[in-house]
C-alpha positions in Angstrom: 10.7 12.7 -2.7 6.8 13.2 -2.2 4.7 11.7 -5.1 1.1 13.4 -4.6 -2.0 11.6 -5.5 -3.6 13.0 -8.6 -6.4 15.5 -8.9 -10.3 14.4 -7.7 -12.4 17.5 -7.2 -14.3 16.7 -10.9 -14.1 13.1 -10.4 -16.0 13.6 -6.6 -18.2 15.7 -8.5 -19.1 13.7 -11.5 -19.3 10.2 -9.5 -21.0 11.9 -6.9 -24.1 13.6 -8.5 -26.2 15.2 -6.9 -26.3 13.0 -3.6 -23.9 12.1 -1.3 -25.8 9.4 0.5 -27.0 6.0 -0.6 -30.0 4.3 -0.5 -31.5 2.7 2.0 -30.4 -1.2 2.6 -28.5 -0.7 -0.6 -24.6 -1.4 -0.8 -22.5 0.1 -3.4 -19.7 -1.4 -4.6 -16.7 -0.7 -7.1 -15.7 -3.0 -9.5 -13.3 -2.1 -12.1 -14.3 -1.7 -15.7 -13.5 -5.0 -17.5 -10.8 -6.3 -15.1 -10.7 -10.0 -13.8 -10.2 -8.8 -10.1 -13.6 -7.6 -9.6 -14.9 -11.2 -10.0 -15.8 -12.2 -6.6 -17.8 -9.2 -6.6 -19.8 -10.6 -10.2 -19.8 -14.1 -8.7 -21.0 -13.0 -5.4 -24.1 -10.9 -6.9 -24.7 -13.7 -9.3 -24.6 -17.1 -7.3 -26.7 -15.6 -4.7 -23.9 -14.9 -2.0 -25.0 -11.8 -1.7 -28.8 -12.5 -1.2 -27.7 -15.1 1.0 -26.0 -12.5 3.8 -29.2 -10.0 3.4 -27.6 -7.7 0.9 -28.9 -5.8 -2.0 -25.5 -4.4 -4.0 -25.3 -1.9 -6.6 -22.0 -2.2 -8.8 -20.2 1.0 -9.9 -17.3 1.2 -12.5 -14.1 2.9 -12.2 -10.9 2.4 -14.0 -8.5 3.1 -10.7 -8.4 3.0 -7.1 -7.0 6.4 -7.4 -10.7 7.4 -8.7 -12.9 5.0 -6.9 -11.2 5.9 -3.6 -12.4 9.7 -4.1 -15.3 9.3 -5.5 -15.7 6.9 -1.7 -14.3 9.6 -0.1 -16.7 12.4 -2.1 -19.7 9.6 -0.9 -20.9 8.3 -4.0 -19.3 4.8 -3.1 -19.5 2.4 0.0 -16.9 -0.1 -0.5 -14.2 0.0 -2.8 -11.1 -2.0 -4.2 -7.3 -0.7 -3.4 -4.1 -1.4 -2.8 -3.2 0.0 0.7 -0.6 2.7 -0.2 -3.2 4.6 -1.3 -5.7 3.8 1.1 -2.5 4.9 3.5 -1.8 7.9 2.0 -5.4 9.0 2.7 -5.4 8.0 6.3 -2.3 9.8 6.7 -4.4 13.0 5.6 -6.9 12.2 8.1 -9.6 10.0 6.1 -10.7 7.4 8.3 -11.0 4.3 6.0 -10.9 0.4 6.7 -10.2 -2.6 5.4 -12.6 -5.2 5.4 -10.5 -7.9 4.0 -8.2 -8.6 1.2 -9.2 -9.4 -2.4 -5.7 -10.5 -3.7 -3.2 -11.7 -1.0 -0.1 -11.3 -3.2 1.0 -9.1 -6.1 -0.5 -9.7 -9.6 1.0 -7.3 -11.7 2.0 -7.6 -14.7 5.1 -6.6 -16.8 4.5 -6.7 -20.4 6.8 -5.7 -22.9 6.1 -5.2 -26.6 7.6 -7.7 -29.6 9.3 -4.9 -30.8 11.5 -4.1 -28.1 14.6 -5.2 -27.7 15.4 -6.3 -24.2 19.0 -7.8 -24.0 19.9 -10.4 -21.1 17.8 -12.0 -18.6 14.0 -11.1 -19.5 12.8 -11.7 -15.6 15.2 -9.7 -14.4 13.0 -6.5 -13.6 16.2 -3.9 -13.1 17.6 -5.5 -16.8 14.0 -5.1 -18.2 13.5 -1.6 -17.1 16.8 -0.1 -18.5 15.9 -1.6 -21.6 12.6 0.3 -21.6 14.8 3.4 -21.2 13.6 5.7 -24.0 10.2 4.2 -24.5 6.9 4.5 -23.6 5.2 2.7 -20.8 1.6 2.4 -20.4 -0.1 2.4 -16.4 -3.8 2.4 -16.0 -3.6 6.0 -14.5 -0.8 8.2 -13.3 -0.4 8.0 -9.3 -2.2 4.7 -8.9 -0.5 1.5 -7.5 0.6 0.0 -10.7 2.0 3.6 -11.5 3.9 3.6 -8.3 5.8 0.2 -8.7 6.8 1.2 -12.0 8.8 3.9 -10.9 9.9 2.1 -8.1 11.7 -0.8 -10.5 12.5 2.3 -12.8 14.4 3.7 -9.7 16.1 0.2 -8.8 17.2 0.0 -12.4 18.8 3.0 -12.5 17.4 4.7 -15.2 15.9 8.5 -14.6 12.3 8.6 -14.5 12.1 11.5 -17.2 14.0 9.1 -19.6 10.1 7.3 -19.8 7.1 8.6 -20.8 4.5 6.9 -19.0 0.5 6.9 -21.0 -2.5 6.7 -18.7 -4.4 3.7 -20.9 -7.3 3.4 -18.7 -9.5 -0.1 -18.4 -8.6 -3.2 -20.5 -11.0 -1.5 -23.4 -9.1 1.6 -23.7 -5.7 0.0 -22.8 -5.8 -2.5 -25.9 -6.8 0.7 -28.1 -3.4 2.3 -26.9 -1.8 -0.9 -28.2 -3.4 -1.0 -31.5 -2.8 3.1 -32.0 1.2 2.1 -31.6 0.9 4.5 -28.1 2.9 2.6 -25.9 6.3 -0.1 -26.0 5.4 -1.6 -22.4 2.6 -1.9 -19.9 2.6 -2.4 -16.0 -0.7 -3.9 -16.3 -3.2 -6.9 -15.1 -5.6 -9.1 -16.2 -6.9 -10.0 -19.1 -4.7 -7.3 -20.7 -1.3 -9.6 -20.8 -3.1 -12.7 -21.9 -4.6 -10.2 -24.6 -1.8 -8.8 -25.7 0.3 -12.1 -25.9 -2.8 -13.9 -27.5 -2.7 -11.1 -30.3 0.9 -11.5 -30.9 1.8 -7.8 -29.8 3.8 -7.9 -26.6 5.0 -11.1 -24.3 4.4 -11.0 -20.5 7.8 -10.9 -18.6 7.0 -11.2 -15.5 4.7 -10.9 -12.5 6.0 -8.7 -9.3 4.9 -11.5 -6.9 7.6 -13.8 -8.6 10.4 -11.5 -9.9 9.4 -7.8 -8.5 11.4 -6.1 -6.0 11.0 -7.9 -2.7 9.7 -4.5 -1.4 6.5 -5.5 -4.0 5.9 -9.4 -3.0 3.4 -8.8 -0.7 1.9 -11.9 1.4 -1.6 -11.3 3.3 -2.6 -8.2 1.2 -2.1 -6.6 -2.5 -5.8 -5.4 -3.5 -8.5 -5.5 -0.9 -12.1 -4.1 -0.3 -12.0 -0.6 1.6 -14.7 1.4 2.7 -15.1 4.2 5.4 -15.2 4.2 9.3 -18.4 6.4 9.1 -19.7 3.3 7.1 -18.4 0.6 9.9 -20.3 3.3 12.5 -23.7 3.1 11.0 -23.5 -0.3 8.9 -21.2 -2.7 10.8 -23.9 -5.1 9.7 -23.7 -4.5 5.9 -20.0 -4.5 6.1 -19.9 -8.2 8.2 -22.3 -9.5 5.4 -20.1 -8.4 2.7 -17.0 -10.1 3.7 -18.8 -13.4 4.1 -20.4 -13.0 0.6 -17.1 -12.2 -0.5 -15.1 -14.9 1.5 -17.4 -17.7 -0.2 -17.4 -16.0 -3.2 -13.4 -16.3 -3.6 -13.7 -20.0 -2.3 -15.9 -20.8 -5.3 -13.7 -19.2 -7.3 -10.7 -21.1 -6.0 -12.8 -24.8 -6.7 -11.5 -26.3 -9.9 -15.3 -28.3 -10.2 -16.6 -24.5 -11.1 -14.2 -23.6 -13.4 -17.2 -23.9 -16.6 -19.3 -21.6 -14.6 -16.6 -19.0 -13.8 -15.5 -18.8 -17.4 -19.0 -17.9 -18.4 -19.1 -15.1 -15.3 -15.9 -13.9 -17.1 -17.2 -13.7 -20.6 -19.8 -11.5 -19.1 -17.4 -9.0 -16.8 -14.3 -9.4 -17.9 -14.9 -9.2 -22.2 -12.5 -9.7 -24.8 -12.5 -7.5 -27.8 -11.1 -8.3 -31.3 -11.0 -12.1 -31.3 -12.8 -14.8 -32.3 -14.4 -16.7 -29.7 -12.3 -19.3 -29.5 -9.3 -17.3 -28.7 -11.4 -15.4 -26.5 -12.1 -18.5 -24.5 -8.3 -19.5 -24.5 -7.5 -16.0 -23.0 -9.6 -16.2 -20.4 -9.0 -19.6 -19.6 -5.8 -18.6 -19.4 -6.1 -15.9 -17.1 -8.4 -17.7 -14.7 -5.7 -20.8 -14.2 -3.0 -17.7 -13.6 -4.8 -15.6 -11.6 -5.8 -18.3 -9.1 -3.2 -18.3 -7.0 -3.6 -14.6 -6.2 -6.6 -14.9 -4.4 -6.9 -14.1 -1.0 -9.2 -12.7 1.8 -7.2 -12.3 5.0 -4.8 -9.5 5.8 -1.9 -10.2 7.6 0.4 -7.7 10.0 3.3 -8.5 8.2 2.0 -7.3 4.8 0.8 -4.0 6.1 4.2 -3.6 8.0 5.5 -3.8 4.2 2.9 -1.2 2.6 4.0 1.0 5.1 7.5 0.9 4.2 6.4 1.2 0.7 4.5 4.5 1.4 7.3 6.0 3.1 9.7 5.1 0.8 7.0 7.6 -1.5 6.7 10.1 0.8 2.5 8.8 0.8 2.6 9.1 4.6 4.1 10.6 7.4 4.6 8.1 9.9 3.8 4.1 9.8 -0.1 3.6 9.8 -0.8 0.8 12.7 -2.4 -2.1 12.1 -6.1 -1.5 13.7 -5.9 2.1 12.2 -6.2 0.8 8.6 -7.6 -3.3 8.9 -11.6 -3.2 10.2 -11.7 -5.4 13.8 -14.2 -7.8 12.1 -11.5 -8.7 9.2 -10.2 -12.1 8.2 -6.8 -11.7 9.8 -4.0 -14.1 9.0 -1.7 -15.1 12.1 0.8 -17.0 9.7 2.1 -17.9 6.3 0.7 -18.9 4.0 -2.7 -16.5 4.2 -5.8 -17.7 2.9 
């Protein structure tokens, strides 16, 4: 079976503008709207990182990889933040596009399941979770991106025939918790903040993450998101790109410092907001989702973990044939020789 990636042409054209090119000495860069993993981007613009490697960085929204990856592609975008099957599945088509490093060395996803579904047996068991869900609604961020594609992979594992879901393109955190509150979907395959949200509200209880109790096809060490951008880019602004990783790299390291942990929660009021709570259970969700989430970080790409995306994207019929090693990692990444990656 061959999953095709979803439509661009209007979302090239509408990210795009006008102009395909970007200023002069000015990066852009991706984040996503709302979502805790474009932090080392915030905390890298706002501590000075940044500023410190020569950099001046515009941040763009987008609420999937799917749509910041073409509007990269369509040149409105210089770096951007993916998981590598679709990154593959672009090369595989010819796209020349690179790695600079990872973002999140292992897989962060989420399985959330609403209060009122019924989910007999073992609750971490993802193949008994998943026939359960059999029937019901299951929200992804968009259909064809990452999180869309392991859902159906642990929907396939279980068993249960993917027409006997419905899956519901919720968009960022924002538009995701309005889903929720509409009664339009019974599950999510998510990330955070939406499952601290959800459990904080009282409407749905996380399950489990796929780094823990995914399919072992999903537990990915040395590489789950990372920050892509284009070979023409590396061609013309090798120096840019160097810059941005060590911004980046010292970015996730302050992250990774319980003495900052004040100062990052106030970075994540700011990026990552919580609607419809008070502020004090908007500071215990993201509290929350900072102590979880630490783990996850991680800037070197290892061989092993791409040798795993690219049975992952065959298994999807995303590519043709493996995609090597230097063809997809830039030759100035953080590379990790051995377990465990940093």
């Amino acid at each position: 079976m061959r999953y095709l990636l979803p439509g661009t042409a209007l979302l090239v054209l509408l990210l795009s503008g006008c102009g395909s090119s970007s200023q002069d000495g000015v990066l852009r860069v991706q984040v996503f709207t709302g979502a805790y993993s474009s932090i080392p981007v915030h905390v890298a613009d706002e501590l000075g990182f940044f500023a410190k490697h020569g950099l001046i960085v515009e941040k763009l929204p987008a609420n999937s990889s799917s749509a910041a990856l073409a509007a990269m592609i369509g040149g409105s975008l210089d770096v951007v933040e993916s998981a590598a099957d679709l990154v593959m599945a672009n090369i595989d088509k010819g796209t020349e596009l690179r790695y600079l490093m990872s973002n999140e060395g292992t897989n962060y996803v989420n399985v959330v399941v609403g209060n009122h579904v019924r989910v007999p047996g073992d609750a971490r068991d993802y193949r008994n979770v998943f026939r359960a869900l059999s029937g019901h609604r299951i929200g992804v961020n968009a259909i064809g991106s990452t999180v869309y594609l392991a859902a159906v992979m642990m929907i396939e594992d279980a068993g249960v025939d993917k027409d006997d879901v419905e899956f519901v393109a919720t968009g960022s955190a924002a538009t995701t918790m309005s889903a929720w509150q509409s009664g339009s979907v019974d599950a999510q395959v998510t990330f955070a903040p939406v499952p601290e949200l959800l459990e904080t509200l009282g409407v749905a209880e996380p399950y489990f993450v796929l780094a823990d109790d995914g399919p072992l096809a999903l537990r990915f060490d040395g590489l789950y998101g990372g920050w892509v951008t284009t070979a023409a880019l590396l061609e013309s602004r090798s120096d840019d790109a160097d810059a941005f990783i060590a911004a980046v790299i010292e970015a996730i390291d302050w992250i990774r410092s319980p003495d900052n942990q004040a100062e990052l929660l106030e970075i994540a009021r700011r990026h990552a907001p919580v609607s419809a709570l008070s502020p004090t259970q908007n500071d215990v969700v993201l509290q929350k989702m900072i102590d979880r989430y630490r783990r996850f970080w991680g800037y070197e790409i290892s061989r092993d973990a791409i040798d795993k995306w690219n049975d992952y994207a065959l298994h999807f019929g995303l590519v043709s044939k493996p995609i090597g090693f230097e063809q997809i990692v830039y030759s100035g990444a953080p590379v990790c020789e051995e377990s465990p990656c940093q």
